[in-house]
N, C-alpha and C positions, 0 to 999 in steps of 0.2 A: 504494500500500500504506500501510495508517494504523501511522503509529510509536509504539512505547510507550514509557514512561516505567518500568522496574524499580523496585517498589517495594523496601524495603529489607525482607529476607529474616529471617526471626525462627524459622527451624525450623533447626535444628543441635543439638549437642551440646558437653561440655564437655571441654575440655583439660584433664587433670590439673593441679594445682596445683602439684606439684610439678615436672612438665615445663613450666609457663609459669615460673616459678623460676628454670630453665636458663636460657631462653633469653633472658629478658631479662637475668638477671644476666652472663649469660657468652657473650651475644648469639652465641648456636648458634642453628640451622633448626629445622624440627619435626623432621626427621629424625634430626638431629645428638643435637639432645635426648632423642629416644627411642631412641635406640642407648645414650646415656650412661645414661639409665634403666635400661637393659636390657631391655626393650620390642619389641626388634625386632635385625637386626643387617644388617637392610638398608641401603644407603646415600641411596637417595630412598624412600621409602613411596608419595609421590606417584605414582611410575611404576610401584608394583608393586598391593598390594595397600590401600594407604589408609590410616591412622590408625582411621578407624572401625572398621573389621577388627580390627585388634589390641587394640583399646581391649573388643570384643564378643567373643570369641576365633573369629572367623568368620563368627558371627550375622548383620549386619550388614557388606554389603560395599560398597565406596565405590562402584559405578554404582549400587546401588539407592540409597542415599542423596543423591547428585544426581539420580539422576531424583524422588523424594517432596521435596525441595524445589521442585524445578520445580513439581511439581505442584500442591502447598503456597501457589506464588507465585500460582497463574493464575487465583483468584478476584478478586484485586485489577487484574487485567490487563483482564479482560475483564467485569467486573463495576465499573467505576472510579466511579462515581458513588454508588455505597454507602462508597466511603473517604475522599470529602473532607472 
């Protein structure tokens, strides 16, 4: 089986400004942060419904947005001789 090399991924979204703020100054999680924000009053986001979620007010749900990165990634995967 031919192994790949994961290019570095450029399709995401942004953290509020305010909740990077948090966490580095008061070195809280994403989660921690966006409960302080009031954001959410979940305790992990990660095991529920995502950041992207709350940040879209449902529009966007965290499996579709890991799957359109994947996707996002696989021209450089399988196409690799256009990126060097």
């Amino acid at each position: 089986m031919e192994k790949f090399i994961l290019p570095e991924c450029r399709e995401g979204f942004e953290i509020p400004p305010k909740i990077l703020k948090i966490i580095f100054e008061e070195d809280l999680d994403l989660s921690q942060a966006a409960r302080k924000v009031g954001l959410t009053e979940e305790t992990k986001i990660g095991n529920s419904v995502g950041i992207i979620s709350l940040l879209t007010n449902g529009k966007i749900n965290r499996k579709n947005q890991i799957k359109q990165s994947i996707e996002m990634a696989m021209p450089r995967i399988l196409c690799p001789q256009f990126y060097r």
